[in-house]
C-alpha positions as CSV (number, residue, x, y, z in Angstrom):
1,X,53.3,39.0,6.5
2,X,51.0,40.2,9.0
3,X,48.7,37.4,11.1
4,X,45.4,38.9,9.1
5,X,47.4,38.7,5.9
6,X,48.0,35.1,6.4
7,X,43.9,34.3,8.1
8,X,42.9,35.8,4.9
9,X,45.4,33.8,2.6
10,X,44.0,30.6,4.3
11,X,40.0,31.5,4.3
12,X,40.5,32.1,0.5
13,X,42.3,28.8,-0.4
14,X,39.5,27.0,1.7
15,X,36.8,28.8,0.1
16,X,38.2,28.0,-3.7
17,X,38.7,24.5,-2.4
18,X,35.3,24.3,-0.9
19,X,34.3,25.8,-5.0
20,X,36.0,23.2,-6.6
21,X,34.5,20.6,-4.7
22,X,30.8,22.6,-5.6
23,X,31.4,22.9,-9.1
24,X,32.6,19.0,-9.0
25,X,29.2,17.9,-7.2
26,X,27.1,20.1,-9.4
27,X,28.6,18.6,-13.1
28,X,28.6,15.4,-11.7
29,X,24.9,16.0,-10.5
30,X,24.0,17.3,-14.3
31,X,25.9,14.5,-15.9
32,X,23.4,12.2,-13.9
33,X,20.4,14.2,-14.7
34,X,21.4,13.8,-18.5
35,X,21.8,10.0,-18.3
36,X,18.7,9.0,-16.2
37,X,15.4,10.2,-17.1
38,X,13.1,11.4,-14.6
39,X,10.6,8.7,-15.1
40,X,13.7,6.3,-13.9
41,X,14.2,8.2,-10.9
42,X,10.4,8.5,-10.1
43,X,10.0,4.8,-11.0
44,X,12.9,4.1,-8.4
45,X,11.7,5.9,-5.8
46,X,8.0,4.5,-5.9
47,X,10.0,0.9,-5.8
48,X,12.1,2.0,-3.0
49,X,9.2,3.1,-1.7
50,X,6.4,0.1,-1.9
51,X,9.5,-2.1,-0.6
52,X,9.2,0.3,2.7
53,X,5.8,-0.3,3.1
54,X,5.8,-3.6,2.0
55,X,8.4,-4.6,4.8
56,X,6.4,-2.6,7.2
57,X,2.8,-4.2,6.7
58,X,4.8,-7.7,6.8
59,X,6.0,-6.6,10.4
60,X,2.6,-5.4,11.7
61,X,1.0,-8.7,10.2
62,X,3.5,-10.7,12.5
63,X,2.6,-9.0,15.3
64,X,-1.4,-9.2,14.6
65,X,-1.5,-12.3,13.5
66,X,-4.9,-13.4,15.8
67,X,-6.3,-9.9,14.3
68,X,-5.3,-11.5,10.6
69,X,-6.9,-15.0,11.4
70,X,-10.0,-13.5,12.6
71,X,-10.6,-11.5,9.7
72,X,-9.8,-14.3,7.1
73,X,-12.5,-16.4,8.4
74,X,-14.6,-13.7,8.2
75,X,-13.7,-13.2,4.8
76,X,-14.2,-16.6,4.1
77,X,-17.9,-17.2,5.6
78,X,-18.9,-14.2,4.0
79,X,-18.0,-15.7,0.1
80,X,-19.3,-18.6,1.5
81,X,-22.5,-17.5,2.7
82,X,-25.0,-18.7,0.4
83,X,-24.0,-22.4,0.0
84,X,-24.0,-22.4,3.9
85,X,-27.4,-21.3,4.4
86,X,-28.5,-23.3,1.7
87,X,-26.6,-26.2,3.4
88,X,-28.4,-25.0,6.4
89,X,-31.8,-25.3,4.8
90,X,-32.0,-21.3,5.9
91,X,-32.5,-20.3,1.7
92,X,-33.1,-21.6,-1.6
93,X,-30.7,-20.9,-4.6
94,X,-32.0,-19.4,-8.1
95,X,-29.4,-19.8,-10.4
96,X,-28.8,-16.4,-12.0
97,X,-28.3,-15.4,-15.7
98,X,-24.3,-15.8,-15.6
99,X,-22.1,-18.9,-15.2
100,X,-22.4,-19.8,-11.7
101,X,-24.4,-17.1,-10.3
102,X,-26.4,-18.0,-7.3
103,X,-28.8,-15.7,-5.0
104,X,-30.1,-16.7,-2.1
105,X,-34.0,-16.6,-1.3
106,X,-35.3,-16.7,2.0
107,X,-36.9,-20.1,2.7
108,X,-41.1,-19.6,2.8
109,X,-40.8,-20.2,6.7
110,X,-38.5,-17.0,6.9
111,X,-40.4,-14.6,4.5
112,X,-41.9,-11.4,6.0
113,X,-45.0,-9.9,4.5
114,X,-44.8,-6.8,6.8
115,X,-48.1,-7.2,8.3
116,X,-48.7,-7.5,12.2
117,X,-50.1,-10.9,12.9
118,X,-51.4,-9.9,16.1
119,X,-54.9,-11.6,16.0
């Protein structure tokens, strides 16, 4: 047998191997597709994915954490606002219509009529 007899002989039992394993991957692949949904595989790739970004914003947050601070004060004087300028004496409360509704007025000292009191 010549040395291209023999190459050949070889390349084809690699490529019928190389088949097999194809055909192999692509039933097993079908099989899978048949068992799971794709709803499944969408809803386990939006978990895999949140996870991701879930692990990621907890890694920035531990870096930043002055940045974080900072902005939950914030946060928290700006829910608190009305009690503290009532506190302050800088507004009045009117209890609204709902359960524990409160708007702040401006004190009589702090209105503004828009006129210039120039005189």
């Amino acid at each position: 047998m010549s040395k291209l007899l023999r190459q050949m002989n070889e390349d084809r039992a690699m490529r019928d191997t190389a088949q097999t394993l194809f055909k192999a991957d692509l039933e097993h692949l079908k099989s899978e597709m048949r068992s799971r949904g794709i709803g499944d595989r969408i809803a386990d790739r939006v978990g895999e994915t949140t996870a991701d970004m879930l692990e990621d914003a907890a890694d920035i947050a531990s870096e930043n954490k002055g940045i974080l601070g900072a902005l939950g004060v914030a946060l928290a004087l700006w829910f608190g606002r009305i009690p503290i300028l009532v506190g302050l004496g800088l507004a009045e409360t009117k209890q609204g219509s709902d359960e524990g509704e409160q708007e702040a007025l401006p004190t009589e000292t702090d209105e503004f009529d828009g006129a210039d009191h120039d005189d």
